[in-house]
Each structure stands twice: as structure tokens, then as C-alpha cells.
N, C-alpha and C positions, 0 to 999 in steps of 0.2 A: 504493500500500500504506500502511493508516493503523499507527503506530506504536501499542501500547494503554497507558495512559495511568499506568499502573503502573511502563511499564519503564523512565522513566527512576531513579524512586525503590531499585528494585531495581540498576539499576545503581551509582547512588549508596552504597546498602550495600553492597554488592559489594568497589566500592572500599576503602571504610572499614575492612570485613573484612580484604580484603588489605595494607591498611597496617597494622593491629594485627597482624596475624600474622608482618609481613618484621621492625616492630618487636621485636616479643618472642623471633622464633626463637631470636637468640644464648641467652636467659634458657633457651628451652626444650631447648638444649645444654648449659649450664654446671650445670643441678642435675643431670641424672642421673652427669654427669663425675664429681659430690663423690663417688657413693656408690659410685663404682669400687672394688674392694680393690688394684688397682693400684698401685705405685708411679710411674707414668706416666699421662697424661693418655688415657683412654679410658671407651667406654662399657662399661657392666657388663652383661656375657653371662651367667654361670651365677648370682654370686651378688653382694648387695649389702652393703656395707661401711660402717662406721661410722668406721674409724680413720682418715679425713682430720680429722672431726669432733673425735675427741679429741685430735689433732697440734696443733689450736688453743687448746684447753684444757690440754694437758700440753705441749708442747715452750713452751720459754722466749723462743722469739726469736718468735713467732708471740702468744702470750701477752701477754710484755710489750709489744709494738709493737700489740695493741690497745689497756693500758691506757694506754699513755703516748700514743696518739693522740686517746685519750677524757678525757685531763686535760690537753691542750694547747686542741684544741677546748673543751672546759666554759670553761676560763679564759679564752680566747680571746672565747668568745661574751658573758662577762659584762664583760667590758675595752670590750670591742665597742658592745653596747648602753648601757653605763654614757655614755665618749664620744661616740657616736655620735648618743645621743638629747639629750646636753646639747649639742653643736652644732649639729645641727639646730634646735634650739627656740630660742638663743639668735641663731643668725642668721635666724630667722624672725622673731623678736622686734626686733632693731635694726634689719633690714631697711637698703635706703640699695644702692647701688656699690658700697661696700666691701666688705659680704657676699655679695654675688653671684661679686666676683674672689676672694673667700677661697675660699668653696663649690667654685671651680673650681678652685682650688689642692687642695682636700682629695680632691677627686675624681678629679683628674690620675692616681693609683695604678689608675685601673681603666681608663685609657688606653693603658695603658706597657705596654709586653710583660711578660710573667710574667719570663723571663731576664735583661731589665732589672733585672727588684726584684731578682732572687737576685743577680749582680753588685754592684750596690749594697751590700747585707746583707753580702753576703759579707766588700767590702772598709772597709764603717764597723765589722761586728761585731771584726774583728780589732785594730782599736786602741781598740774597747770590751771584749775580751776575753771576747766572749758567742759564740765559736764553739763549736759542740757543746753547749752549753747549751739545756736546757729553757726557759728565762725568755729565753733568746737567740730560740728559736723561738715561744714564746707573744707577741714583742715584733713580730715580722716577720709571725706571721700577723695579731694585731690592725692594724695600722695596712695591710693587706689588704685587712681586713673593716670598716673604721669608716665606711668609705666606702657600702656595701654597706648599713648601718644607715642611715646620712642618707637616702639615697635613698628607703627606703620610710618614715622618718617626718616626712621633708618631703613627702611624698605624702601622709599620716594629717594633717600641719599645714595642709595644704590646704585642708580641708573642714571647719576648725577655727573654728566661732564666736567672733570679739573679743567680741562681748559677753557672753559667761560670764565671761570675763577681768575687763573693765571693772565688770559686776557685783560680782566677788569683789572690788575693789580700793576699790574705794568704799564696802564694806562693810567696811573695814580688814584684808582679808586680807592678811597678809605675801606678796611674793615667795614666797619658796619653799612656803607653803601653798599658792598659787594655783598653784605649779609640779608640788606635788605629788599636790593633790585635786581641782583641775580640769583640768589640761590633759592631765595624764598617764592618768585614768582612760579619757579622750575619744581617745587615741591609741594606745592599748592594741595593734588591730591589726597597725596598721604597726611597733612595737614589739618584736614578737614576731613579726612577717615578718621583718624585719632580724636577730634573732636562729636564726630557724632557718637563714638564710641565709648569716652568720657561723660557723654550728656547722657547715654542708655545705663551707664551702669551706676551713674548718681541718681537716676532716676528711679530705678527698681531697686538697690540695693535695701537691705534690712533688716540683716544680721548685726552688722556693727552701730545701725540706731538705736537697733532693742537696747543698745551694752551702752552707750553712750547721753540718751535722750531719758526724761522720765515723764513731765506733763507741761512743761513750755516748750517743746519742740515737738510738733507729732507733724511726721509727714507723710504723702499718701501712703504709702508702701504700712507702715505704721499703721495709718488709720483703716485699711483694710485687712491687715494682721487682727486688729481688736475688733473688728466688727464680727469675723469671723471665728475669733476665739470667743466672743460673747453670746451671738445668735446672727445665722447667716442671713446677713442683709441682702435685698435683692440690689440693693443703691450698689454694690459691689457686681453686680451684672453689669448697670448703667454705664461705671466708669471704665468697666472694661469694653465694652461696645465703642465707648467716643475712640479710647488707645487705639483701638483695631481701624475705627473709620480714618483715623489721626493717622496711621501707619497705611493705609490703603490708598489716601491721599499723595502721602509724600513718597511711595510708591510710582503713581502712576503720573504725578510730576516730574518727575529724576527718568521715568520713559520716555515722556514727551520733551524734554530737554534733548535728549540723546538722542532720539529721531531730527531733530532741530540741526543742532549743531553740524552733519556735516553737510546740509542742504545749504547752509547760512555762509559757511565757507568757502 
């Protein structure tokens, strides 16, 4: 019996399908949950409800624990890239042993267990006295993420022509012009990979909050840890819905960019 020559490609989508679909089921439970009129996590049978949606917008502890998770992360990510991209460039630049054992020293933080860091934090924050402080959390998530920045723009430094350098240098460019109009414009990518990567993992992070924050800092991540350790709010469906629409957006932005770009060329 000859196999026809089709099937095994149909199988292969087949598969494909069915992994996109065991992927997304959870997403395709959690939005119609939001719009339960419920007080309890279920789906919506006769009719559909907006008030998880505005529980986010009006109650204060949902509220604030977005905005204070959105100006830990912002600060977080410019701390982040700030250091992270003068490291990198700086021991790509002296180059040698030494920066290779430094580099691994800076990188150690994404070796260590998460509970680790929070430990740590927890007990150097208290005889810096930055527990339950914002500036105590914007301190523990950057040195997190700086690590997180190096990596992708010593990946962008990689593929980094010395001779533009060399060029600019012997044309009397200053250091820091040659820092700032040629190397930086050339690493741009990885720049801004490390930065969105920085802003995703200040965003979500929640192990070292628990250890660091008590009741004047609660950020999302937080306020949905306690919602759910107390009784499962369906507001915890809503604000994952907006993430998801949040994430599907800037998705299919960063597509349409990319389609752009080399027609505009």
C-alpha cells in the first residue's frame, strides 16, 4: 500500500494545529470567565458583564497595583538599559580575562534561584532600610534585569564592525561621540530586546516582592497572588484578558512594521 504523498505534510499541520490549540485553550477559558456577572469564577450563561472590567478601573487595590507595577517596571527598564548597555560595550571594548570573569560575575543573578535573590534583598534591604519601599523594589528588580540587557547587546556587539570605531577615532571623534553616534545607533536592536525584556520580567516578577514589600507596596503581580490566595476573583480573569489583548496588539504592530519597512526602503 503506497502512502500519497500529501499525507505526511497534512499530518504535519495537523500536529501544528493541535499544538496551537492545547496552547491557547487556557486563553480560550480565561476571556469569557472576565465577562461573567458573577462574583465567582464561571462561565457566562444568560448574560454578559462588564463589572470585572470596571473593578480594575475603580477599586483601589487593583488600580493602584497596576500603576505602581507600571512605574516600577518603566524605571526598572531605563536603570536596566542605561547599565546594562554601558557594560556590555565597555567590556566588549577592554576585552582581556578580566572581563570575561567580570561578565560572569554580572551574570551569576540569572543562575541563582529566584528565592535566592529574594533572601538576599530581603536581608541586605533591612539594614538599608528599603523594605516596602518602591526605590527598594525598582533596586532589586534592576540588578535582575541588567543582566538580561548585557546579554542581548553583547549579542548586537557581536556583529559590530571595529572599523567604524577606528574610522570615527582617527577622525578625532571623542569617546563618547563614537559611543554615542556610532556604536549605539548600530546596536539599536539588541538595545531594545534587553529593554522589553527588562520591562516583562519587572512586570511579572513576584517572588522577591513577597520577601521585600509588606502593605505600602503591592503590585499587580502581588495583588493577584492575594486575590487568589484569599478567594478567586474573576477581576483576575479581566486583567488577564486586557495582558493578552495588550500582547496581541503589540504583536500585530511589530508585523505590520516589518511588512513596512522594506517597501519604504
Amino acid at each position: 500500500m503506497r502512502w500519497p504523498k500529501s499525507l505526511p505534510g497534512n499530518i504535519l499541520r495537523g500536529l501544528a494545529w493541535a499544538g496551537v490549540l492545547f496552547l491557547i485553550a487556557p486563553l480560550l477559558v480565561v476571556i469569557p470567565v472576565s465577562f461573567t456577572p458573577e462574583r465567582y469564577l464561571s462561565l457566562p450563561s444568560d448574560a454578559l458583564s462588564l463589572r470585572h472590567y470596571e473593578t480594575l478601573i475603580f477599586d483601589r487595590r487593583w488600580s493602584g497595583g497596576i500603576l505602581t507595577s507600571l512605574l516600577i517596571a518603566s524605571v526598572t527598564t531605563l536603570l536596566s538599559v542605561v547599565i546594562g548597555t554601558l557594560c556590555a560595550v565597555g567590556m566588549w571594548r577592554i576585552g582581556g580575562r578580566s572581563m570575561q570573569l567580570l561578565r560572569l560575575m554580572i551574570l551569576a543573578p540569572l543562575i541563582v534561584p529566584s528565592i535566592v535573590h529574594a533572601l538576599a534583598f530581603y536581608r541586605t534591604w533591612i539594614d538599608l532600610g528599603w523594605l516596602d519601599t518602591v526605590w527598594g523594589v525598582i533596586v532589586a528588580h534592576t540588578t535582575i534585569c541588567v543582566p538580561l540587557v548585557m546579554i542581548t547587546v553583547s549579542a548586537a556587539l557581536s556583529g559590530f564592525d571595529y572599523r567604524l570605531e577606528y574610522a570615527a577615532r582617527s577622525l578625532g571623534a571623542r569617546p563618547f561621540t563614537v559611543l554615542w553616534r556610532i556604536i549605539l545607533p548600530n546596536i539599536v536592536p539588541g538595545v531594545v530586546s534587553g529593554g522589553v525584556f527588562a520591562f516583562i520580567t519587572s512586570w511579572d516578577e513576584i517572588i522577591t516582592v513577597l520577601f521585600i514589600t509588606a502593605r505600602k507596596v503591592r503590585t499587580l503581580p502581588q495583588t493577584i497572588w492575594s486575590s487568589i490566595m484569599e478567594r478567586v476573583d474573576p477581576a483576575v480573569a479581566a486583567v488577564s484578558t486586557v495582558m493578552i489583548a495588550l500582547t496581541l496588539a503589540a504583536v500585530i504592530i511589530r508585523l505590520t512594521l516589518a511588512k513596512r519597512a522594506p517597501s519604504q526602503s
